[in-house]
N, C-alpha and C positions, 0 to 999 in steps of 0.2 A: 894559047888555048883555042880550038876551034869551036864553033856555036854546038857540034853533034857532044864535043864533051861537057861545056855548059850545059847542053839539056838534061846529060846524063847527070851532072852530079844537083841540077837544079830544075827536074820536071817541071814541077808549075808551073814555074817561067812561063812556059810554052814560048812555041817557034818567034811570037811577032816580039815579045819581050828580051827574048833571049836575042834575037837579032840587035835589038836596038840598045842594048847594053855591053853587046859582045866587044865591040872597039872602046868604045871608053873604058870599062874592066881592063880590058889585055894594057892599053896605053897606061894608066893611073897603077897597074903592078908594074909595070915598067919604069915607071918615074920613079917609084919608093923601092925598088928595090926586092919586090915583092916575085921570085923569078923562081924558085927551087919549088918543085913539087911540096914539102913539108909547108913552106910559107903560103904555097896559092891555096894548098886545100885549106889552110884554116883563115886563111882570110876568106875564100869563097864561104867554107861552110858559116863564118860568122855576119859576111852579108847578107847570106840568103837567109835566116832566122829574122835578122835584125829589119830585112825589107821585105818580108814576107811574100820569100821568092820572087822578090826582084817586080813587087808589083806595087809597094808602096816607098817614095822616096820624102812623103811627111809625116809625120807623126797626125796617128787617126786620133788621140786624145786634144785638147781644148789646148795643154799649156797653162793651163791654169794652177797646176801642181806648181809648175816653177818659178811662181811670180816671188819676187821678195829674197831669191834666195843666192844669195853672196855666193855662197861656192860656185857659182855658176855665173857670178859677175851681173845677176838680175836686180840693179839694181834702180833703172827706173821702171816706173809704171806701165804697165805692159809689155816688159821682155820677157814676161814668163808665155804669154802667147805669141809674140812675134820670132822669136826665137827658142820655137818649142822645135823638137829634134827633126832634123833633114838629112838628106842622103842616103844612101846604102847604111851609113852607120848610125845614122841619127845624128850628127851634131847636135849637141842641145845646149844651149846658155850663150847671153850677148859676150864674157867672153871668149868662147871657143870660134865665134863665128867672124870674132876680132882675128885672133889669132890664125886662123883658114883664110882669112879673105891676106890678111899679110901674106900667107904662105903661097895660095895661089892667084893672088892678083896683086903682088907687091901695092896694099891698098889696104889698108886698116878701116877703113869704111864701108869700104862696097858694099859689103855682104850683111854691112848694119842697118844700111839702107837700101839695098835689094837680096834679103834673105831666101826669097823665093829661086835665088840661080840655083842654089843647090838642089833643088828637083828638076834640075835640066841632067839628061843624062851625064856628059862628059864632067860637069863640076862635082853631081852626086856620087861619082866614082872619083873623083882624085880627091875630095872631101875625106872621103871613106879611108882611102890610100895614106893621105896627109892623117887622117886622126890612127889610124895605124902605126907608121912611122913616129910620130911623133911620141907614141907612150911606149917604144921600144917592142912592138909586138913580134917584129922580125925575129930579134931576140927569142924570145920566150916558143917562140913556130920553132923554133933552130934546134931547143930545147925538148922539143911534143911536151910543150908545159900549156895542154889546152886550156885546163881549169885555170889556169889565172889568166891567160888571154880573154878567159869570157867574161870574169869578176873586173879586167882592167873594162871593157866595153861595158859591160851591164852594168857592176858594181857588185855582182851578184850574181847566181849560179840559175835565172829564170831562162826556160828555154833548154835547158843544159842538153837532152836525151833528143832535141832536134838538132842541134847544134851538134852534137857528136856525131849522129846520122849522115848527114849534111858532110862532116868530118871526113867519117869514116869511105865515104859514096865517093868524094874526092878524091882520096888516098889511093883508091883502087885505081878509078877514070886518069888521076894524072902519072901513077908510078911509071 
């Protein structure tokens, strides 16, 4: 993908953002797998909802929603804000950040102790990549099964009519 089709399917971005995320993107679809038109528009369209066109890689809420909560491995005191959602995709929960730092730093630690990598560009995109792969998204993109690629990221349908936009804006820029 070149940055002039980035911009097209993710205006806001704009030029300095879309630059600075253009190589980590292309390299982190590369690693997972993520290469056919079908698969990059709906991974792009579900990064750019989910980073609000590529200009937030933390989550702007406190983390306070997550404290205490086992599904998500939060289970000491403060991993509902230390590991409130990061990346393109949000990671969110000490274990997903377990699990990510395994995948991309053969290190089950790192990322429990310096969670802050994944708002560096190249981790917030293989993050993104890694939590993609990992819940079969390729799959389901293979499928045009957008609606449960967004319920598997969200959990749930919030965002849906940008998220298709985004989709659809893709679908044209990469066929």
């Amino acid at each position: 993908m070149t940055l002039d089709q980035l911009l097209q399917i993710i205006p806001a971005a704009g030029q300095a953002r879309g630059a600075l995320f253009l190589d980590p993107i292309n390299q982190a679809m590369t690693a997972y797998g993520i290469t056919t038109p079908a698969r990059q528009a709906a991974f792009l369209a579900q990064i750019a909802h989910e980073s609000g066109s590529l200009r937030y890689v933390r989550e702007l809420a406190s983390g306070a929603a997550y404290e205490g909560r086992a599904d998500l491995g939060n289970t000491q005191p403060g991993d509902g804000q230390r590991y409130k959602g990061r990346g393109l995709i949000q990671i969110t929960g000490r274990k997903n950040y377990a699990d990510c730092s395994e995948s991309l730093f053969r290190d089950r630690g790192l990322l429990l102790e310096e969670p802050e990598r994944l708002e560096e560009p190249q981790y917030a995109a293989l993050s993104a990549a890694w939590f993609w792969s990992t819940h079969g998204l390729n799959d389901l993109a293979d499928r045009g099964d957008f609606e449960h690629i967004t319920r598997r990221i969200n959990g749930g349908l919030n965002g849906e009519a940008e998220r298709l936009a985004f989709y659809d804006q893709a679908m044209e820029v990469l066929a």
